[in-house]
C-alpha positions in Angstrom: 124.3 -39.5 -69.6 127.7 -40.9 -68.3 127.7 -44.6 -66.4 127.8 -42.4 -62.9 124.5 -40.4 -63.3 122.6 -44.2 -64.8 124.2 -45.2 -61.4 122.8 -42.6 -59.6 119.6 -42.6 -61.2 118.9 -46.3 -61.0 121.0 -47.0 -57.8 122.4 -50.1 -59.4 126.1 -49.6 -59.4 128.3 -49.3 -61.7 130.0 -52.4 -61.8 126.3 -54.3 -62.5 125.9 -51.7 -65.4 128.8 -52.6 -67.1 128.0 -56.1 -66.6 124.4 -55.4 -67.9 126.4 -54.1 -71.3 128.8 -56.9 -71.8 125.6 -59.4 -71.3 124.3 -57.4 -74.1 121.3 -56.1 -71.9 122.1 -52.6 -72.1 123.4 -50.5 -74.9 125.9 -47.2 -74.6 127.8 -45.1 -77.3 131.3 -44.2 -76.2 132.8 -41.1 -76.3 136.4 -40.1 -78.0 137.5 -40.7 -74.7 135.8 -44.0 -74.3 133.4 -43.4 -71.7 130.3 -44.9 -71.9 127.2 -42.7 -72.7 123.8 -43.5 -72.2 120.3 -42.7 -73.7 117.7 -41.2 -71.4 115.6 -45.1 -71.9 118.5 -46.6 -70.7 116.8 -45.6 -66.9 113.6 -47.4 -67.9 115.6 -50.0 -69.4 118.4 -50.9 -65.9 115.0 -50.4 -63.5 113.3 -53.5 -66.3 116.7 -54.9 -65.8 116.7 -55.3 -62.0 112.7 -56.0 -61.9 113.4 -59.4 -64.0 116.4 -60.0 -61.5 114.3 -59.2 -58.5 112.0 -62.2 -60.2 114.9 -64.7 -60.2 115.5 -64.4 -63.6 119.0 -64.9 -64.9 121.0 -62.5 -67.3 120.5 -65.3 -69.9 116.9 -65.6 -69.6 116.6 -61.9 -69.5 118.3 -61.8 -73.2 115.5 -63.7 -74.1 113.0 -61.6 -73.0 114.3 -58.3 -73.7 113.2 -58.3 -77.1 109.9 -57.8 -76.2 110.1 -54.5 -75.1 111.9 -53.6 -78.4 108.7 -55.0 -80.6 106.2 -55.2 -77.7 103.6 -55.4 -81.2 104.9 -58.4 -82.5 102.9 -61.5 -81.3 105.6 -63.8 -82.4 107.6 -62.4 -79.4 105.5 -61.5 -76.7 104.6 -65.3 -76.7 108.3 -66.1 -76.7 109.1 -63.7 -74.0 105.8 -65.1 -72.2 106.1 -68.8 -72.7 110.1 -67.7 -71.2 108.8 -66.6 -68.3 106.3 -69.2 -67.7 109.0 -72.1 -67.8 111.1 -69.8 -65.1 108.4 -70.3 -63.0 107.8 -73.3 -63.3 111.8 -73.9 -62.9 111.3 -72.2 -59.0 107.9 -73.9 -58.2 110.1 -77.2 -58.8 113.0 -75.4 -56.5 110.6 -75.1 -54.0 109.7 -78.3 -54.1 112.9 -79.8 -54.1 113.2 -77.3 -51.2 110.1 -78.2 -49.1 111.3 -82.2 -49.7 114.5 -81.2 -48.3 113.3 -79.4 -44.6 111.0 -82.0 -44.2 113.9 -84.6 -44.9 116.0 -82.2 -42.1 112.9 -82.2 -39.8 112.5 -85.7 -39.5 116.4 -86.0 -38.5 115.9 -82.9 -36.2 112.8 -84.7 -34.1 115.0 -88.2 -34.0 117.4 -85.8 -32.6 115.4 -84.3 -30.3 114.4 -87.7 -29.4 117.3 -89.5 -28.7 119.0 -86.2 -26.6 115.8 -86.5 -24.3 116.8 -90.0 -23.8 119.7 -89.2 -22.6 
């Protein structure tokens, strides 16, 4: 299928699924013409895609766990792409922390704020 019917299909645009190519998380053949063509799996494949963006993960990190779709029997990577995942989330727990430090930090200024426009 041509990059407009992926689009259609996946309702990612077309502009992400180039990107997706040139991050080498998606694979097309190219005609004589030079459009891109893509395998029926490459729908599976952009909806994985977007489900590991939807989970914060960057198109780095989803490199790295891409290959365990593509050997899903191989221990050896399903740990990798797990252990991957695991440190992601542990990367946003500490974001949230930082984060929840942060509006505290800004609630404390806010009530000091509060306080001293009262006093006025």
């Amino acid at each position: 299928m041509r990059i407009g019917e992926l689009s259609r299909r996946t309702g990612v645009s077309p502009r992400s699924l180039r990107y997706y190519e040139a991050q080498g998380l998606l694979a097309s053949t190219r005609s004589g013409t030079g459009q891109r063509h893509y395998a029926e799996a490459g729908v599976e494949r952009v909806v994985l895609i977007r489900q590991l963006f939807d989970a914060g993960l960057s198109s780095r990190v989803i490199a790295t766990v891409l290959p365990c779709v593509e050997t899903p029997d191989d221990p050896a990577v399903v740990d990798s792409a797990f252990a991957t995942m695991q440190g992601e989330r542990d990367r946003i727990d500490a974001e949230i922390a930082h984060l929840t430090e942060t509006r505290d930090a800004l609630d404390e200024l806010l009530d000091a704020n509060s306080r001293h426009r009262a006093r006025l």
